[in-house]
C-alpha positions in Angstrom: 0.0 0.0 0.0 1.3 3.3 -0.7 0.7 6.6 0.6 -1.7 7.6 -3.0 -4.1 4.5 -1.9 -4.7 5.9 1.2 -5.3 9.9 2.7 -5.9 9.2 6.3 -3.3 7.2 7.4 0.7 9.4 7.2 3.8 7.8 7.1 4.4 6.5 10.5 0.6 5.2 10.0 1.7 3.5 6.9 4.9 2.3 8.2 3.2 0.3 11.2 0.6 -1.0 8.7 3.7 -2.7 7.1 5.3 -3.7 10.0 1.9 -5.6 10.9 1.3 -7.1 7.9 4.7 -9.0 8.2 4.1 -10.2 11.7 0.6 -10.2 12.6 -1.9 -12.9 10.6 -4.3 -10.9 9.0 -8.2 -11.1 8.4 -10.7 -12.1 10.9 -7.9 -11.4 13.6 -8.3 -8.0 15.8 -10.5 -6.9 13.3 -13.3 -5.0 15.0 -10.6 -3.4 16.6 -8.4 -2.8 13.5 -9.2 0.3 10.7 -9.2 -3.2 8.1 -12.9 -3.9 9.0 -13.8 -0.4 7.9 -11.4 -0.8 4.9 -8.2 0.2 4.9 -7.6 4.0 4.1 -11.2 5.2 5.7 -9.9 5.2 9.4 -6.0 5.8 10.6 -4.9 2.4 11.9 -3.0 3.0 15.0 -3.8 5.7 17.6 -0.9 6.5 19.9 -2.8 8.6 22.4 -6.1 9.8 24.0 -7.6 11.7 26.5 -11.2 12.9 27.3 -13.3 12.6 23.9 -9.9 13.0 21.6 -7.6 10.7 20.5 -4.4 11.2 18.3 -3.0 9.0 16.0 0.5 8.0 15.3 1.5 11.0 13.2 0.2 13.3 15.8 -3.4 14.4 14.3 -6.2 14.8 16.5 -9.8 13.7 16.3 -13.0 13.8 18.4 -13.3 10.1 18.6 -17.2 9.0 18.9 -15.4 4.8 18.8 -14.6 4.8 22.5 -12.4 2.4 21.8 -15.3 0.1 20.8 -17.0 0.9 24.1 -14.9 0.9 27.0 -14.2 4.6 27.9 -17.9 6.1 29.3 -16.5 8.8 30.8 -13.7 9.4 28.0 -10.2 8.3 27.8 -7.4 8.7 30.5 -10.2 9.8 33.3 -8.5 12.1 36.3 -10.4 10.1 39.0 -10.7 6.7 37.5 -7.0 7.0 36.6 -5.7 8.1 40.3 -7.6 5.5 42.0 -6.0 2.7 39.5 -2.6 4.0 40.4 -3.0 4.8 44.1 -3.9 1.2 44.6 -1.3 -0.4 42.0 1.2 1.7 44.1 -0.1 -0.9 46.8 -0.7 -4.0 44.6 -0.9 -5.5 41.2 -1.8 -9.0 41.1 -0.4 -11.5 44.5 -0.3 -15.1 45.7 -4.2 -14.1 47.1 -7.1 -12.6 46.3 -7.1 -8.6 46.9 -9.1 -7.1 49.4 -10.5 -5.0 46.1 -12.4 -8.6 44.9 -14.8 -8.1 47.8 -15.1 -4.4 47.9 -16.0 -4.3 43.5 -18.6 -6.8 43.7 -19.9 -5.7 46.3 -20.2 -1.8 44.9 -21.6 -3.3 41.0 -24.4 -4.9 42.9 -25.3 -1.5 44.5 -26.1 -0.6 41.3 -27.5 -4.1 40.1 -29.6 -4.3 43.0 -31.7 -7.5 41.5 -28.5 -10.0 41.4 -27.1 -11.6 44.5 -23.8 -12.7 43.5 -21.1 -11.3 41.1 -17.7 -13.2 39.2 -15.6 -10.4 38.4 -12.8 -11.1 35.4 -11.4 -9.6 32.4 -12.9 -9.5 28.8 -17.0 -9.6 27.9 -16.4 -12.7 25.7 -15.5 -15.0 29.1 -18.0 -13.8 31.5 -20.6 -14.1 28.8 -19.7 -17.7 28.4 -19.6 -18.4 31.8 -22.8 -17.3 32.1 -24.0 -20.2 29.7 -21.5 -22.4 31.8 -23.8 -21.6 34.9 -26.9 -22.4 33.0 -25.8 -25.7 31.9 -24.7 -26.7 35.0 -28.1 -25.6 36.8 -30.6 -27.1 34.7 -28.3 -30.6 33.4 -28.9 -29.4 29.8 -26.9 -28.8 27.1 -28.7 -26.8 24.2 -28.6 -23.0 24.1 -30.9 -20.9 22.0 -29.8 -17.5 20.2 -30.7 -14.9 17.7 -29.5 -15.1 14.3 -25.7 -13.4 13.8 -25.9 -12.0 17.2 -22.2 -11.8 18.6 -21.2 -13.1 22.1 -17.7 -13.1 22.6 -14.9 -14.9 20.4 -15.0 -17.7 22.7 -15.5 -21.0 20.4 -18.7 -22.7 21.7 -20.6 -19.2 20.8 -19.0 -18.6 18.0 -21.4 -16.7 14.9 -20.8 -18.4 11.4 -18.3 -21.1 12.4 -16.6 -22.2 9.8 -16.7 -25.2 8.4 -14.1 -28.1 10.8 -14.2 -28.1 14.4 -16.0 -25.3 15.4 -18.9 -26.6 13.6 -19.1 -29.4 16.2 -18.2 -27.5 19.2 -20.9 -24.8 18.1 -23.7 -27.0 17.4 -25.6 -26.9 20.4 -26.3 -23.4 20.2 -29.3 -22.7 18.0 -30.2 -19.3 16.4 -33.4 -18.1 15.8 -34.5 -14.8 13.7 -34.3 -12.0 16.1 -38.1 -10.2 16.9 -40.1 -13.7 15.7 -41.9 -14.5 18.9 -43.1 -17.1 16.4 -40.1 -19.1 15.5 -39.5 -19.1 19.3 -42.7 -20.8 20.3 -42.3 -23.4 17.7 -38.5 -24.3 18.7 -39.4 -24.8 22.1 -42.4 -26.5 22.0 -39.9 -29.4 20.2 -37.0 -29.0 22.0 -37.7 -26.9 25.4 -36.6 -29.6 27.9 -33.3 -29.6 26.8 -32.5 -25.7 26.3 -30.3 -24.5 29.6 -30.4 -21.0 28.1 -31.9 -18.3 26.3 -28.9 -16.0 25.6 -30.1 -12.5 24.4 -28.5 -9.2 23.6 -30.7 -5.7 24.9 -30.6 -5.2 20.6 -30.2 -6.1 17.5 -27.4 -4.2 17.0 -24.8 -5.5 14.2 -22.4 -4.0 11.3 -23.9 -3.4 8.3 -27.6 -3.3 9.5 -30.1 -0.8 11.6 -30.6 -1.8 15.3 -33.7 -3.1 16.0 -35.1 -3.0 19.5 -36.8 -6.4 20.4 -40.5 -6.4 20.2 -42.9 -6.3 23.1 -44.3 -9.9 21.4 -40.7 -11.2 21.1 -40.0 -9.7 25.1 -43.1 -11.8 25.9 -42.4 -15.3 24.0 -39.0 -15.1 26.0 -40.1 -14.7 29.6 -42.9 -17.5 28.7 -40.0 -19.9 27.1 -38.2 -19.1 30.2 -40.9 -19.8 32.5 -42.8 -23.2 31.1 -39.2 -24.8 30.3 -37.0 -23.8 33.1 -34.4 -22.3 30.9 -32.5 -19.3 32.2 -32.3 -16.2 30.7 -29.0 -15.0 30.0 -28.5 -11.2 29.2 -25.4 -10.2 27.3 -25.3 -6.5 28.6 -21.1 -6.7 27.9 -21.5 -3.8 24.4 -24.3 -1.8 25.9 -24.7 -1.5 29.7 -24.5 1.9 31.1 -25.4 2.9 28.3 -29.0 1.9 27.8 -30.0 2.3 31.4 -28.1 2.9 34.9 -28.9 0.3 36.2 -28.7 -2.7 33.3 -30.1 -2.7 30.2 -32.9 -5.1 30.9 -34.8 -2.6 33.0 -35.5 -0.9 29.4 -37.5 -4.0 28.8 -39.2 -5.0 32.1 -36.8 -8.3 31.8 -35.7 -9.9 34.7 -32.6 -12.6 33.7 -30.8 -14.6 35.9 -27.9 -14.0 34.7 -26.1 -10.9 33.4 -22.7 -10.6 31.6 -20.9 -6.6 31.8 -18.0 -5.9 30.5 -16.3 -3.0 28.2 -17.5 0.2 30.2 -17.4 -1.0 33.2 -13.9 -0.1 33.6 -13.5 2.9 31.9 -10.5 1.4 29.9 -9.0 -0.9 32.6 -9.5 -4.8 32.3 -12.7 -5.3 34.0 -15.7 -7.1 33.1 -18.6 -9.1 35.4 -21.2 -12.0 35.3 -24.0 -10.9 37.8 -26.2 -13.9 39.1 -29.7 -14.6 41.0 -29.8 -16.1 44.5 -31.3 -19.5 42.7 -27.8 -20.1 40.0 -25.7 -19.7 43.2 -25.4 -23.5 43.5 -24.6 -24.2 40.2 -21.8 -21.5 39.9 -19.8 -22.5 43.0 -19.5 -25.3 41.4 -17.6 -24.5 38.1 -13.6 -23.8 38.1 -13.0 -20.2 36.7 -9.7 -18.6 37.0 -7.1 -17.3 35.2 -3.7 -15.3 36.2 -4.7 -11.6 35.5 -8.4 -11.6 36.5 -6.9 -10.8 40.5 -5.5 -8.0 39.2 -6.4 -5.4 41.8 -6.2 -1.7 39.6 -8.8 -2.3 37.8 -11.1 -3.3 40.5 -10.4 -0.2 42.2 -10.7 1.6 38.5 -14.3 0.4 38.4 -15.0 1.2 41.6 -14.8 5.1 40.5 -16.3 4.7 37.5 -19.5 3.7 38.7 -19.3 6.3 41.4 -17.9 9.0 38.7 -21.6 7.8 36.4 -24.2 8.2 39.1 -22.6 10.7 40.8 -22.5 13.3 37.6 -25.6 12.1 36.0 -23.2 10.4 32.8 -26.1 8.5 31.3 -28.6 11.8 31.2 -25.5 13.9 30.1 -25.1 11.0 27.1 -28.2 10.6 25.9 -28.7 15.0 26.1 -25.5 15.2 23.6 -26.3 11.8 21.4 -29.6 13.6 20.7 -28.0 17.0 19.7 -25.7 14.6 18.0 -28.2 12.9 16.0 -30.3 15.9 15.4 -27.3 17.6 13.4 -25.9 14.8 11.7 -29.9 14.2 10.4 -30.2 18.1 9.4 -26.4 18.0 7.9 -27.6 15.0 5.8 -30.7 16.3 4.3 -29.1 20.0 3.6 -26.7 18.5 1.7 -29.2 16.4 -0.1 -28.4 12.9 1.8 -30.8 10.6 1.9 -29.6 8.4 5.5 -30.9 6.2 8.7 -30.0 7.0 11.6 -31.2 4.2 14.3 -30.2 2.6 17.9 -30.2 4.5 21.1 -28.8 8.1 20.9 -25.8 6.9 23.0 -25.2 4.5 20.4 -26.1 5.4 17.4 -25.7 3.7 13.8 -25.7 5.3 10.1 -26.5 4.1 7.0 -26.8 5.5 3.8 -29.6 5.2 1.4 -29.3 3.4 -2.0 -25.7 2.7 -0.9 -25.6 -1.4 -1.3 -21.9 -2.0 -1.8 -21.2 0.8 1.1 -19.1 3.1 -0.7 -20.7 5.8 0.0 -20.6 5.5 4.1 -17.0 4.7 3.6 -16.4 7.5 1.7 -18.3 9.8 4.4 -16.0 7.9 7.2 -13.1 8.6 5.4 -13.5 12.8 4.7 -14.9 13.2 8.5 -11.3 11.1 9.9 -9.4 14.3 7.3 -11.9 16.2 9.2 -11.2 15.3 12.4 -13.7 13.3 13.3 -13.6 9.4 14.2 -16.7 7.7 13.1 -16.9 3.7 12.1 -18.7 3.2 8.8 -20.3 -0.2 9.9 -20.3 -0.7 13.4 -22.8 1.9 16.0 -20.9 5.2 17.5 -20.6 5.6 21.1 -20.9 8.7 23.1 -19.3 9.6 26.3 -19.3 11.2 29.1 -16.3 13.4 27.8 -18.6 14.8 25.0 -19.6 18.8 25.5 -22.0 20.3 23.7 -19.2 22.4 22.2 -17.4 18.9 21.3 -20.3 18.0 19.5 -21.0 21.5 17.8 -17.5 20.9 16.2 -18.1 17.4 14.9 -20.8 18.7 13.3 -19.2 21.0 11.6 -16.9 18.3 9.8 -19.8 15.9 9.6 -20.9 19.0 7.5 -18.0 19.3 5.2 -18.0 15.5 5.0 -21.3 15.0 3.8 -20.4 17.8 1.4 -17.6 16.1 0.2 -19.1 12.4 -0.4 -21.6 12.2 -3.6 -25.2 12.1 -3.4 -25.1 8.6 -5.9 
């Protein structure tokens, strides 16, 4: 690739791009995380540092970054108060032959917030608490089969793997079955033939994937679940890792009335540390106690104290009304932008979250093209995935997106 192919990405960008593609394997690998998913050339591929709502990039240009890093930072990158109380306690401790004091003290302050769970596994990454989660179902009911929604991602971890390919995990993955999101229907009709063997019922708060609007699940669909749940004795297992905190305060499932019995957290929870949480009812006790889950890092006391703050940090400054305030000014300008410059686009998902599509645009060159002028405007945006705001955002940080979401709409043809 040379410098012509490419307009975001300067020489030190392009440099590392060749460095990685000599030791690192390529395709599926990192790649929500890597700039190849949106195409190489519409996003600068490695960012060197951040702070707040901005991030810069390895040859020094700054954007207002609306990726959060896929998530992670609520309250923006490099927080004061979540970043002192990570270091005042790794000037104490890191990881020892025990478990910290901070194990007690975190789970103990995430089920203040999640005041309907009884017990709490803290560990590292979404992907492992969501699959312990199903672990803890299996084990409680002595079944096997989990039921999904089609193409809906939990984690990298093998047994939940979307569109295994063909060869092992084909086998390892076969016990999960996916059904088409919002079809109460389909539901109904799966359990009534195989309902006495399904452990789980493992659902995300939305349809939210790239390439496609978010849908919000149906009060019919909401209802077929809790009634699957309820006449088979499967447990409900609520993948909040992508989109607690930002959906409600207190879980995501409260949007819908849902009451799970198990709940997976990750991403945001620790502001950027390695944090994430499986939440359980009083009744799957039992049956967690008795699965071995462990791995070296997941004692690591920082970012147990890191969470610790950010949850106090997000209800004490009123994060997720501040959130959805600026997503909606957000959204309202990138909507009016659109149409003044003779756009036709979707904007849908939660204003916290939001996701763009263009109209009449099926190969996607046209949101890539978009992407691509807003990163030379200053502006991080992902063509395919949903756009996360912070708590880092002003209304003066938005105002000036907006004015390169302006000049990039500009820029990118109407056909």
């Amino acid at each position: 690739m040379t410098a012509e192919d490419d307009a975001v990405d300067g020489p030190v960008g392009h440099a590392l791009w060749e460095r990685a593609d000599q030791v690192l394997p390529g395709g599926g690998v990192y790649r929500t995380r890597s700039a190849d998913m949106a195409g190489r050339g519409v996003l600068p591929g490695f960012i060197a540092q951040a702070q707040g709502c901005r991030c810069v990039d390895a040859d020094g240009r700054t954007y207002i970054d609306f990726l959060a890093a896929n998530g992670p930072n609520l309250l923006g990158y490099r927080h004061r108060e979540v970043e002192a109380a990570a270091e005042a306690t790794r000037a104490q401790l890191t990881t020892a032959s025990m478990l910290p004091p901070q194990l007690v003290e975190v789970v103990e302050r995430i089920l203040a917030t999640w005041t309907d769970m009884g017990w709490g596994v803290v560990a590292k990454n979404g992907s492992e608490v969501v699959t312990l989660g199903v672990r803890v179902a299996r084990q409680h009911t002595g079944r096997t089969q989990v039921v999904g929604f089609t193409n809906a991602y939990h984690g990298n971890d093998p047994e939940l793997a979307v569109g295994a390919p063909e060869g092992p995990l084909t086998h390892i993955t076969s016990d999960v079955q996916r059904i088409a999101w919002n079809d109460p229907q389909a539901l109904v009709n799966h359990m009534a033939t195989h309902g006495d063997y399904v452990a789980a019922i493992l659902l995300n708060p939305l349809d939210q994937r790239p390439l496609v609007a978010t849908t919000a699940p149906s009060q019919d669909f909401l209802a077929a679940i809790e009634q699957a749940r309820d006449q088979f004795g499967a447990l409900l297992v609520f993948d909040d890792v992508r989109h607690g905190l930002r959906l409600h305060p207190n879980g995501s499932h409260h949007l819908y009335g849902l009451e799970p019995d198990l709940v997976a957290l990750g991403k945001a929870l620790g502001n950027g540390h390695a944090i994430s949480a499986l939440m359980g009812r009083n009744h799957a006790r039992r049956a967690a106690r008795k699965i071995m889950f462990t791995s070296t890092y997941m004692f690591e006391a920082p970012p147990m104290a890191a969470a610790m703050a950010t949850l106090d940090i997000y209800e004490r400054d009123a994060v997720f009304d501040h959130m959805q305030r600026v997503g909606q000014q957000f959204c309202d300008g990138i909507a009016s932008a659109a149409t003044a410059t003779g756009h036709k686009v979707v904007l849908s998902g939660p204003p916290t979250m939001p996701t763009l599509q263009f109209g009449d645009d099926p190969n996607h060159g046209r949101v890539r093209t978009f992407c691509r002028h807003a990163a030379e405007n200053g502006v991080l945006i992902h063509p395919f995935l949903n756009w996360f705001i912070s708590g880092a955002h002003t209304e003066a940080d938005i105002d000036l997106a907006l004015d390169a979401l302006r000049t990039a709409f500009a820029a990118t043809p109407t056909a």
